[in-house]
C-alpha positions in Angstrom: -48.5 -26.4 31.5 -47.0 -28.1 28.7 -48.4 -26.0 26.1 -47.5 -22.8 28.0 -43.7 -23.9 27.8 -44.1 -24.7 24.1 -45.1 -21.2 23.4 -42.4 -19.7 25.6 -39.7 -21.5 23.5 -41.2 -21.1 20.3 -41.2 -17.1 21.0 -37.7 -17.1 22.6 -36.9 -18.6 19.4 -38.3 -15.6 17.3 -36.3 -13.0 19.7 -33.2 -14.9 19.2 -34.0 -14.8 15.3 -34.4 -11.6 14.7 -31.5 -10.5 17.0 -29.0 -12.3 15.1 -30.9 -10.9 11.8 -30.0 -7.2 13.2 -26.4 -7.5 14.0 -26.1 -9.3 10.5 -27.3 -6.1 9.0 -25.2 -4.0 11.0 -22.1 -5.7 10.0 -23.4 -5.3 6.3 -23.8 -1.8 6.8 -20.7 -1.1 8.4 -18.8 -3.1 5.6 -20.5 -0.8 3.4 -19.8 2.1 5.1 -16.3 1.1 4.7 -16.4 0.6 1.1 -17.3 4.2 0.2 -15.4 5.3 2.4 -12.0 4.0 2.3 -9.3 6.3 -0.2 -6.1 5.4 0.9 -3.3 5.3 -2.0 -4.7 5.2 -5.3 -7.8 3.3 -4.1 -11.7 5.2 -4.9 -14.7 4.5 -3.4 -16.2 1.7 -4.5 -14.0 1.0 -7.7 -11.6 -1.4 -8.1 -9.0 -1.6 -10.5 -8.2 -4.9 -11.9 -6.3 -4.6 -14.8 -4.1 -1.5 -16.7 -2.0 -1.6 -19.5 -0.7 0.8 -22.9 0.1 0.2 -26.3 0.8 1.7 -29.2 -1.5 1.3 -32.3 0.0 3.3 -35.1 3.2 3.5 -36.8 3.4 6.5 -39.8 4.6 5.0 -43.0 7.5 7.3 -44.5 6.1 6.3 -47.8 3.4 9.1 -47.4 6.2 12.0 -47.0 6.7 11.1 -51.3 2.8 11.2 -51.8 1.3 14.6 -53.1 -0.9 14.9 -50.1 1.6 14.3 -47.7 1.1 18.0 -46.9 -2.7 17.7 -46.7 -1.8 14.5 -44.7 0.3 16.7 -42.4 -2.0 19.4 -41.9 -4.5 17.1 -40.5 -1.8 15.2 -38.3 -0.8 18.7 -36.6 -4.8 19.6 -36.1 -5.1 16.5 -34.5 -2.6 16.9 -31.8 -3.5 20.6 -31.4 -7.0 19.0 -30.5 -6.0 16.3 -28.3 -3.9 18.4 -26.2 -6.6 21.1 -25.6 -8.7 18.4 -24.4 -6.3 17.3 -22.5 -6.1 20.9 -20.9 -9.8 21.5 -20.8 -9.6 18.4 -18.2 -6.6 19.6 -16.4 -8.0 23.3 -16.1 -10.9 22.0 -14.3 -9.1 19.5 -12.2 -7.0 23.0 -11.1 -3.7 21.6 -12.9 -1.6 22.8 -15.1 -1.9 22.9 -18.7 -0.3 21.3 -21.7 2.3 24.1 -23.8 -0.3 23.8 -26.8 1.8 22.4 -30.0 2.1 25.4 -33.0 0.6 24.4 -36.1 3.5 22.9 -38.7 1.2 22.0 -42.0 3.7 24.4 -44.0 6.5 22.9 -42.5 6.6 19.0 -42.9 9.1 17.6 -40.5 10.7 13.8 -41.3 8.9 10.9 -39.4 12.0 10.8 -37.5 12.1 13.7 -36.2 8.3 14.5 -35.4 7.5 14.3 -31.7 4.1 12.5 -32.1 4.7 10.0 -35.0 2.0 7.1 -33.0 -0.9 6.8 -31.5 -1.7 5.4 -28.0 -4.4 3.4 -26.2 -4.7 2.8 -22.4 -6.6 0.4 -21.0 -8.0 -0.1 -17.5 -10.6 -2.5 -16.2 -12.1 -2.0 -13.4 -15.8 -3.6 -11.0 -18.0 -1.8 -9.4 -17.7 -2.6 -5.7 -20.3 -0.3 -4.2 -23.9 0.1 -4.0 -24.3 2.5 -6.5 -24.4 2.4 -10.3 -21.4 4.3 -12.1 -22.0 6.3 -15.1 -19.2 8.0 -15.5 -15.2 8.5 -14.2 -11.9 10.8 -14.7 -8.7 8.8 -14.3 -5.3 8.9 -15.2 -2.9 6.6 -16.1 0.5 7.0 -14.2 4.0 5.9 -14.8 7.0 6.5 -12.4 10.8 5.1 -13.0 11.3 2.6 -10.7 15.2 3.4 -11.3 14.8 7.1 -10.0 12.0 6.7 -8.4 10.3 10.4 -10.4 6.8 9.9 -12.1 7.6 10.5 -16.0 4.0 10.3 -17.6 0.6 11.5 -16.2 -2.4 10.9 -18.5 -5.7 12.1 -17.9 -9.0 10.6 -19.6 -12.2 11.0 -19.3 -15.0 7.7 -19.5 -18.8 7.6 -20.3 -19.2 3.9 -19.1 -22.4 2.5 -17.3 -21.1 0.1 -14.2 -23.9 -1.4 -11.9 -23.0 -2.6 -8.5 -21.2 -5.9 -9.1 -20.0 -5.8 -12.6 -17.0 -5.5 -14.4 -16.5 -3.1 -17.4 -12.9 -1.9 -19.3 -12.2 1.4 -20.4 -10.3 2.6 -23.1 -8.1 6.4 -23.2 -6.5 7.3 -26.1 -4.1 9.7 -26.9 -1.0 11.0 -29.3 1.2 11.6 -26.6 4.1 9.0 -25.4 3.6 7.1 -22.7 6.8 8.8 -20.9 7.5 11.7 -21.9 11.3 11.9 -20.6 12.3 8.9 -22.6 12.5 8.0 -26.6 9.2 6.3 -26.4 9.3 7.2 -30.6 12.2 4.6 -31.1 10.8 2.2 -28.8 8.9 -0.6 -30.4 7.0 -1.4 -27.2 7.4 -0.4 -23.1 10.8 -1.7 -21.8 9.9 -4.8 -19.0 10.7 -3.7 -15.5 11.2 0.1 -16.4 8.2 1.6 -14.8 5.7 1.4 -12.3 2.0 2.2 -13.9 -0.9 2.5 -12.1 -4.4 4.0 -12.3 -5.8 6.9 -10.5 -9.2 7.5 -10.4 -10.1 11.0 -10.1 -13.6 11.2 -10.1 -16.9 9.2 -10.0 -20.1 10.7 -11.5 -22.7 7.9 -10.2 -26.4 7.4 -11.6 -28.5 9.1 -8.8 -26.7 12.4 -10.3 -23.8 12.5 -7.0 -20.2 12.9 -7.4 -17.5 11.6 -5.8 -14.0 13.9 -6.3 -10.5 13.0 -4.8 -9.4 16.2 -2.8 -5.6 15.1 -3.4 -3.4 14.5 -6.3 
């Protein structure tokens, strides 16, 4: 009789057990669920942003405008912004937005350092984990800035990011580009981003994952 009861309560035991093991997995599942699910603001599917910042790398030396290949220098300036902004617009294009006036070409027509409209160069920086349960291979994001005395967005940057993110880890990305920051303020003059002025975040437009799916935001 004794030994009878002993089996009872080692099997209740077992039930118990794997009971509690299901709803554990349940409430994993669900906080999944939840995870590549949830889009509200800025926020993405299983990517979080930890990090995001600009600066500017480049300053032109007016020097060069007394060299003999300043105009060779010049040419290859104004090439270089004609390419970056059609990049830029390829991405936009296929995004549906609207594209970037393209800049006309000025290699015959040196302008002072002063004066030209794209005299630095421009990193962004944003790093971001892997929250979900798939690996990242790949994201669109832009890098956002709105006044915070006016309360109007004055820079939208969009990049593109080849970057391999497994569930977990933590990787930065880097977007560089010719144009300012702002672009309704004298970001040329200014030797770095005033404290205070903006508000900057990062939105991430798309996800290209490893197993060959895509997650796409369906709002700006």
């Amino acid at each position: 009789m004794v030994s009878i009861n002993h089996q009872m309560i080692v099997r209740l035991r077992e039930v118990i057990m794997k009971i509690l093991i299901s709803l554990a997995l349940i409430v994993l599942s669900c906080g999944l669920c939840a995870a590549q699910t949830s889009t509200g603001g800025n926020a993405a599917p299983g990517v979080s942003v930890l990090e995001n910042r600009w600066r500017r790398l480049w300053v032109r030396n007016p020097a060069l405008d007394e060299d003999p290949l300043s105009m060779l220098e010049n040419q290859d300036r104004s090439e270089r912004i004609r390419t970056e902004v059609i990049r830029q617009n390829s991405i936009r294009t296929g995004l549906g937005k609207e594209p970037i006036p393209l800049p006309a070409r000025n290699a015959n027509n040196p302008i002072s350092p002063r004066r030209r409209p794209y005299p630095y160069e421009y990193s962004y920086r944003v790093k971001i984990t892997n929250t979900g349960a798939k690996k990242i291979r790949g994201l669109v994001w832009e890098y956002v800035l709105v006044d915070l005395s006016t309360g109007n967005e004055v820079g939208r940057h969009l990049f593109t990011s080849k970057v391999s993110v497994s569930p977990g880890k933590t990787k930065t990305m880097y977007g560089h580009s010719i144009l300012p920051p702002a672009s309704t303020v004298d970001a040329i003059s200014a030797s770095e981003k005033p404290e205070g002025q903006y508000s900057e975040s990062v939105v991430i437009k798309s996800i290209y994952y490893d197993d060959n799916t895509v997650w796409q935001r369906t709002f700006k």
